[in-house]
TIMARFI-613318 format. One record per residue (C-alpha): x, y negated, z negated; residue number from 1; residue in three letters. Coordinates in Angstrom, 2 decimals, decimal comma, m for minus. Layout:
% residues N
@c1:X&c2:Y&c3:Z&num:NUM&residuo:ala .
...
This chain:
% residues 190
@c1:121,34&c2:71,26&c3:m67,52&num:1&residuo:unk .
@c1:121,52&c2:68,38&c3:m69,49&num:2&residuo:unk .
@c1:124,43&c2:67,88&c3:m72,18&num:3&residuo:unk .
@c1:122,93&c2:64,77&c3:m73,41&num:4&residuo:unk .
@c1:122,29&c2:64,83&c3:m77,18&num:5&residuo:unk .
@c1:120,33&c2:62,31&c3:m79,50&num:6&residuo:unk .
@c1:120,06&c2:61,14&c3:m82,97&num:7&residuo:unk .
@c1:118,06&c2:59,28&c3:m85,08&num:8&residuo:unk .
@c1:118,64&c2:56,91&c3:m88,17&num:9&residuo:unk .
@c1:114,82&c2:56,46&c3:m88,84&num:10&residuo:unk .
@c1:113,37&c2:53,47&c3:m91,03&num:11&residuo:unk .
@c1:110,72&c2:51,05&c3:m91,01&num:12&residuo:unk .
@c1:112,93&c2:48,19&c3:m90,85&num:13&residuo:unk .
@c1:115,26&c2:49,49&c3:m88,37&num:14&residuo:unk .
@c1:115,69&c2:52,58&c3:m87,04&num:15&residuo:unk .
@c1:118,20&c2:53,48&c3:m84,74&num:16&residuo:unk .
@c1:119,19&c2:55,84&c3:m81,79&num:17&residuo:unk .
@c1:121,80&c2:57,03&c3:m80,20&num:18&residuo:unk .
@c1:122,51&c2:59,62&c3:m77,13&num:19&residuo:unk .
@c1:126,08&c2:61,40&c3:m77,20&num:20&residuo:unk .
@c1:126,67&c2:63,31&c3:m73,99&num:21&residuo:unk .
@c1:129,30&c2:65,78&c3:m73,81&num:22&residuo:unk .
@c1:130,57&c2:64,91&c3:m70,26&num:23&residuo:unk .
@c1:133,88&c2:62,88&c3:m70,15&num:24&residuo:unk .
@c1:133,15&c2:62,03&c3:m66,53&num:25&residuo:unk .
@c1:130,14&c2:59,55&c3:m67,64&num:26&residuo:unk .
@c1:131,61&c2:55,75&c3:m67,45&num:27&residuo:unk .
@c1:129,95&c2:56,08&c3:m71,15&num:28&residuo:unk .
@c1:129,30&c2:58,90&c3:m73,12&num:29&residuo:unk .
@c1:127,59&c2:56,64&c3:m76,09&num:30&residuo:unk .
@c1:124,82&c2:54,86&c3:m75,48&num:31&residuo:unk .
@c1:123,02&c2:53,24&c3:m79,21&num:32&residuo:unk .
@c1:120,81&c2:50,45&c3:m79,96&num:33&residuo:unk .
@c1:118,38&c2:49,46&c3:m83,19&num:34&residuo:unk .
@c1:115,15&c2:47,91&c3:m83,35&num:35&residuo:unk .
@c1:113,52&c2:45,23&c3:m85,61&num:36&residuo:unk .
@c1:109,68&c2:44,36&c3:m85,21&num:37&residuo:unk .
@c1:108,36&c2:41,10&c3:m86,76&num:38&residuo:unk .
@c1:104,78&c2:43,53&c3:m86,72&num:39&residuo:unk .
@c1:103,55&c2:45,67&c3:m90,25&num:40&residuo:unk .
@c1:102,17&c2:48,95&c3:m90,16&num:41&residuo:unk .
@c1:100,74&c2:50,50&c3:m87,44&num:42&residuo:unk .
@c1:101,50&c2:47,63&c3:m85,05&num:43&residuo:unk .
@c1:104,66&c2:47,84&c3:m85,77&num:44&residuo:unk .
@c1:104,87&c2:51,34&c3:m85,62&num:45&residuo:unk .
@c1:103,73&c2:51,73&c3:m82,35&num:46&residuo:unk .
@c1:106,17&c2:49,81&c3:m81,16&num:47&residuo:unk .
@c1:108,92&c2:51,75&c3:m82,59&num:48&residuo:unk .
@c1:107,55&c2:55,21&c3:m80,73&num:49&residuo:unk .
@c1:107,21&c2:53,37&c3:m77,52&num:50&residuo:unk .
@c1:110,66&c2:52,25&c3:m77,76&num:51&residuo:unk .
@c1:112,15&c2:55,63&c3:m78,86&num:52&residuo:unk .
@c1:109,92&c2:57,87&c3:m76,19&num:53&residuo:unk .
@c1:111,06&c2:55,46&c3:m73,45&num:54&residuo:unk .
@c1:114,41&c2:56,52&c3:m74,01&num:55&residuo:unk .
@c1:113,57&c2:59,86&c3:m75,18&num:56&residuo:unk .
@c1:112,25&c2:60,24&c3:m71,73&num:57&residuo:unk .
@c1:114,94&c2:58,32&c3:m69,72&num:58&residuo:unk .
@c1:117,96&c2:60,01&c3:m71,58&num:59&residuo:unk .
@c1:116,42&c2:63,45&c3:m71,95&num:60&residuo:unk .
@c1:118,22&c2:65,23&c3:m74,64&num:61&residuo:unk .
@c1:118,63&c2:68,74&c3:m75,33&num:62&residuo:unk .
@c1:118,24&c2:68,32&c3:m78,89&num:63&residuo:unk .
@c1:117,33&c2:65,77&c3:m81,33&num:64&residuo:unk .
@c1:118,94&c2:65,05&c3:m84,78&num:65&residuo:unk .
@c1:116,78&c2:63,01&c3:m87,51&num:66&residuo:unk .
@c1:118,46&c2:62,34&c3:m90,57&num:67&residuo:unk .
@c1:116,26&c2:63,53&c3:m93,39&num:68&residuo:unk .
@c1:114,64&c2:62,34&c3:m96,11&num:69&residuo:unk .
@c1:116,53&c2:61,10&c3:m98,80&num:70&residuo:unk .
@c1:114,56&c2:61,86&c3:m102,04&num:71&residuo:unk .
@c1:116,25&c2:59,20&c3:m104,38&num:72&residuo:unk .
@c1:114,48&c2:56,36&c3:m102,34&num:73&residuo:unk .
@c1:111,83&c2:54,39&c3:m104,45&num:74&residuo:unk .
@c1:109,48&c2:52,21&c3:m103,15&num:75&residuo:unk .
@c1:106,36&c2:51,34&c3:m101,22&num:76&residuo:unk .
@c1:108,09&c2:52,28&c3:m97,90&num:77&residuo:unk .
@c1:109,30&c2:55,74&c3:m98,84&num:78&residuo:unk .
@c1:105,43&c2:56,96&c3:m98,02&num:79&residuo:unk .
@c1:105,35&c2:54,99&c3:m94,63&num:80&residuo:unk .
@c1:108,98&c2:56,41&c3:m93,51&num:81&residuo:unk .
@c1:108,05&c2:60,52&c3:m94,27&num:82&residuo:unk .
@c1:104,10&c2:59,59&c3:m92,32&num:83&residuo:unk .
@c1:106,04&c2:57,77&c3:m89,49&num:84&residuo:unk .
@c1:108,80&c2:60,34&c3:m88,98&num:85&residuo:unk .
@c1:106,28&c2:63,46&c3:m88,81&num:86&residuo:unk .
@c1:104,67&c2:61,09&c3:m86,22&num:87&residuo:unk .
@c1:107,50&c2:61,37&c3:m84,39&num:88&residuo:unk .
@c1:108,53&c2:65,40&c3:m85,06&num:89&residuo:unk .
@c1:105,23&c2:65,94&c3:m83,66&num:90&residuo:unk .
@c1:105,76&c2:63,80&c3:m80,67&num:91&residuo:unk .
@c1:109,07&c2:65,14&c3:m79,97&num:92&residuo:unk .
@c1:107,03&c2:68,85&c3:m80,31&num:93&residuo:unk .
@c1:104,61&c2:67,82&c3:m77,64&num:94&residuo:unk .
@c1:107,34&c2:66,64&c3:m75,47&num:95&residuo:unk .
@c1:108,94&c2:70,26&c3:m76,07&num:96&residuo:unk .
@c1:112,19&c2:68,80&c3:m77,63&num:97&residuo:unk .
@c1:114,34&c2:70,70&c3:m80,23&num:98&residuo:unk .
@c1:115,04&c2:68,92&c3:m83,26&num:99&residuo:unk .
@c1:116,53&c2:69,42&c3:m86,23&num:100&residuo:unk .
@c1:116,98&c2:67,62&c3:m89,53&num:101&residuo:unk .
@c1:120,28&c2:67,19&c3:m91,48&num:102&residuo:unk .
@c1:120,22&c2:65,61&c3:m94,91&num:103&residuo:unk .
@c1:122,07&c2:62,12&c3:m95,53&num:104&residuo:unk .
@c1:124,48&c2:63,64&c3:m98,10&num:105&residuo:unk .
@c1:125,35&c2:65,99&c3:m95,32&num:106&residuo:unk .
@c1:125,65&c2:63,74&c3:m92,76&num:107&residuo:unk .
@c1:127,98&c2:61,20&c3:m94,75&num:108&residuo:unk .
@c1:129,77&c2:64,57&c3:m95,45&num:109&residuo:unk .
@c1:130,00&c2:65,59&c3:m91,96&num:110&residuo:unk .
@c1:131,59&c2:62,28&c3:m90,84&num:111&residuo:unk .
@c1:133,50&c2:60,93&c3:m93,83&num:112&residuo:unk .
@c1:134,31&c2:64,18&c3:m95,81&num:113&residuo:unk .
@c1:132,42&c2:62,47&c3:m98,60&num:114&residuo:unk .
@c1:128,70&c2:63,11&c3:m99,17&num:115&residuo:unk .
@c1:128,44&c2:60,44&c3:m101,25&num:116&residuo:unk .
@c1:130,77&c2:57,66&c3:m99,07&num:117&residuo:unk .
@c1:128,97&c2:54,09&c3:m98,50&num:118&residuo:unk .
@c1:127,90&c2:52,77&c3:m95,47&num:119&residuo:unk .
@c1:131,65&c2:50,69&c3:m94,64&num:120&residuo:unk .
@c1:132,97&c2:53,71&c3:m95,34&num:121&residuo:unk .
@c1:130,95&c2:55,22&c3:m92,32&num:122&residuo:unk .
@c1:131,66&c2:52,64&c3:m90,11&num:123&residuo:unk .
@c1:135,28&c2:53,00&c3:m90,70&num:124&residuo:unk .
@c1:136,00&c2:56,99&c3:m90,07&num:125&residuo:unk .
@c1:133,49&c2:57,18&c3:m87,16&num:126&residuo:unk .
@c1:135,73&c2:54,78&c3:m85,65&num:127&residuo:unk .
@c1:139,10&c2:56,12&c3:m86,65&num:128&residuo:unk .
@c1:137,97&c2:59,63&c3:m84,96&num:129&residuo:unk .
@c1:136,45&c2:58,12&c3:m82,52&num:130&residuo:unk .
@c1:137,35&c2:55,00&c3:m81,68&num:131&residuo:unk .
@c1:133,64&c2:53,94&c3:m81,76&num:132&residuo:unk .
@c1:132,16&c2:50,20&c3:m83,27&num:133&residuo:unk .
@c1:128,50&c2:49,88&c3:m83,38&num:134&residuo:unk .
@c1:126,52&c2:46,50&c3:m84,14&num:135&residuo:unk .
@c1:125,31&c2:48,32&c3:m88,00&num:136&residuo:unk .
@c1:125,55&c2:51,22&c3:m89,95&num:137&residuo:unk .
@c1:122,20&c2:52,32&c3:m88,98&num:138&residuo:unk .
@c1:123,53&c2:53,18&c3:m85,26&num:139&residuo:unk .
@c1:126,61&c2:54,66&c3:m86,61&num:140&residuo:unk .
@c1:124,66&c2:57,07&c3:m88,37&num:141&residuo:unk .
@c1:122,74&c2:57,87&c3:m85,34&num:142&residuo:unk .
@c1:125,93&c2:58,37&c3:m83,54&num:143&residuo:unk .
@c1:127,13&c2:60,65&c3:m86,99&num:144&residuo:unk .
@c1:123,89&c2:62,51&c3:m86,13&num:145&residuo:unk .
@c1:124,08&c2:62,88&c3:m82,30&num:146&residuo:unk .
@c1:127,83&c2:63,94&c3:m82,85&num:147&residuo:unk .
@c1:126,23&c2:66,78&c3:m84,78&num:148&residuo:unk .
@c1:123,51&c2:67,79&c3:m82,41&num:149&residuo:unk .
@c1:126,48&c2:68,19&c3:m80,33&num:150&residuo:unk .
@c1:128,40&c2:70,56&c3:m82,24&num:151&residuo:unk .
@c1:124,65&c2:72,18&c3:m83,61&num:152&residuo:unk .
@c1:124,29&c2:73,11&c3:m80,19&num:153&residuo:unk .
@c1:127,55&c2:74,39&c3:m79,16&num:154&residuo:unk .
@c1:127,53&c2:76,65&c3:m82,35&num:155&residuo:unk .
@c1:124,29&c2:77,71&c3:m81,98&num:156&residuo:unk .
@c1:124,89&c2:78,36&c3:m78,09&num:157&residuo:unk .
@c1:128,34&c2:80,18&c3:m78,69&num:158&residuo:unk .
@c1:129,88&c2:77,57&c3:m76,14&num:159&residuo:unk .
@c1:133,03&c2:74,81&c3:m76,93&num:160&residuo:unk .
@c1:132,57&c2:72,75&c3:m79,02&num:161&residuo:unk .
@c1:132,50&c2:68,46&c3:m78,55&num:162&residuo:unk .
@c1:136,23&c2:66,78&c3:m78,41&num:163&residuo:unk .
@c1:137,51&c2:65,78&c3:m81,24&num:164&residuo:unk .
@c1:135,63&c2:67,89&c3:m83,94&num:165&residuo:unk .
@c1:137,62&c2:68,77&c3:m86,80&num:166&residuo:unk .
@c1:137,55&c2:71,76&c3:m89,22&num:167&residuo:unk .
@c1:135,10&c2:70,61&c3:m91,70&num:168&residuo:unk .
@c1:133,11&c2:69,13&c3:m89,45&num:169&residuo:unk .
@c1:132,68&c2:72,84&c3:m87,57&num:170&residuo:unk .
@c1:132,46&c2:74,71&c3:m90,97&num:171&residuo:unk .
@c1:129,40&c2:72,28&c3:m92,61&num:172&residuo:unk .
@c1:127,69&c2:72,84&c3:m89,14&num:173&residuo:unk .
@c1:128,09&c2:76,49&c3:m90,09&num:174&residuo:unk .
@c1:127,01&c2:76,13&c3:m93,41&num:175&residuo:unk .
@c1:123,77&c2:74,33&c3:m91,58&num:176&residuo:unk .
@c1:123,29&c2:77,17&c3:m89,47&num:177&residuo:unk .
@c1:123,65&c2:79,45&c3:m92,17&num:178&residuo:unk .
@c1:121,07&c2:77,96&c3:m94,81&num:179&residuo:unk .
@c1:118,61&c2:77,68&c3:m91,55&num:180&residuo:unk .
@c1:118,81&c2:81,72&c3:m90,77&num:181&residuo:unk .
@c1:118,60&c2:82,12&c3:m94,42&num:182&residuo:unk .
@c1:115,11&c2:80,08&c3:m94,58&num:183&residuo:unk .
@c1:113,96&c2:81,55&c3:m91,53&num:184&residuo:unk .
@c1:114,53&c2:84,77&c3:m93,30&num:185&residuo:unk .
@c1:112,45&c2:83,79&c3:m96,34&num:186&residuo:unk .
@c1:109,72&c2:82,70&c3:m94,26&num:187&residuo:unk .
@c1:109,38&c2:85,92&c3:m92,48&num:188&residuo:unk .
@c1:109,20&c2:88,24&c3:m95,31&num:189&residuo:unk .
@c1:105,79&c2:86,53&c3:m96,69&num:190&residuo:unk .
């Protein structure tokens, strides 16, 4: 079974993935990169999917993490980012991947202990508990959010959780879990 997990800092101007794997054996357990696109719209859309699938594909995770929407953008790309990332839920659902989505104050939460912390701020504690540098703060938050497929999956799965998680980090991944049984709860008694 694979123990290779992704995430995904989505945006028009560049997104950003990242594959975390679980096994210390691998030469390297991070693998990230970003894309730009000098193509608009659906051009440059495509080329963003092809680019993601490909790796999609090649890495084969066991579960995806897309950082959700964040509902204080403005602006005529916030439309274009929520059509272009159910584009991608729904490729991901063809392709039978799990996904999940974790909100950005969460996510800054999860890896700073702030849910409000900047992006330097990011940068900084993902590689103080980690001892990870990425090129931008868009594949550090792809790491952030592969780090917690990771753990998603190990809670979810009742199996050991990733190195170097710490005690917040494990509790808001409960707190996750726990808000997901709750909607799936509310959704079945309609």
């Amino acid at each position: 079974m694979s123990n290779m997990f992704c995430g995904m800092d989505l945006s028009l101007t560049r997104p950003a993935i990242c594959f975390y794997s679980t096994n210390t054996k691998l030469k390297e357990n991070v693998i990230s990169s970003s894309y730009e696109s000098k193509s608009k719209g659906m051009e440059r859309n495509q080329e963003y999917f092809k680019k993601i699938i490909d790796e999609i594909r090649l890495y084969k995770p066991v579960l995806v993490c897309l950082e959700g929407y964040s509902f204080q953008s403005k602006g005529a790309n916030v439309h274009g980012i929520y059509e272009f990332t159910g584009i991608l839920k729904y490729k991901l659902f063809l392709m039978k991947i799990p996904f999940i989505s974790v909100a950005p104050s969460s996510l800054k939460k999860f890896v700073t202990s702030n849910g409000h912390a900047e992006k330097d701020m990011m940068l900084l504690s993902t590689y103080k508990q980690f001892g990870y540098e990425f090129k931008n703060n868009d594949e550090c938050d792809a790491f952030g959010l592969s780090y917690f497929a990771a753990c998603y999956y190990a809670a979810k799965n009742n199996i050991e959780y990733p190195n170097k998680i710490k005690k917040l980090q494990m509790e808001i991944v409960q707190k996750f879990i726990e808000r997901e049984n709750e909607n799936g709860r509310l959704k079945k008694r309609k």
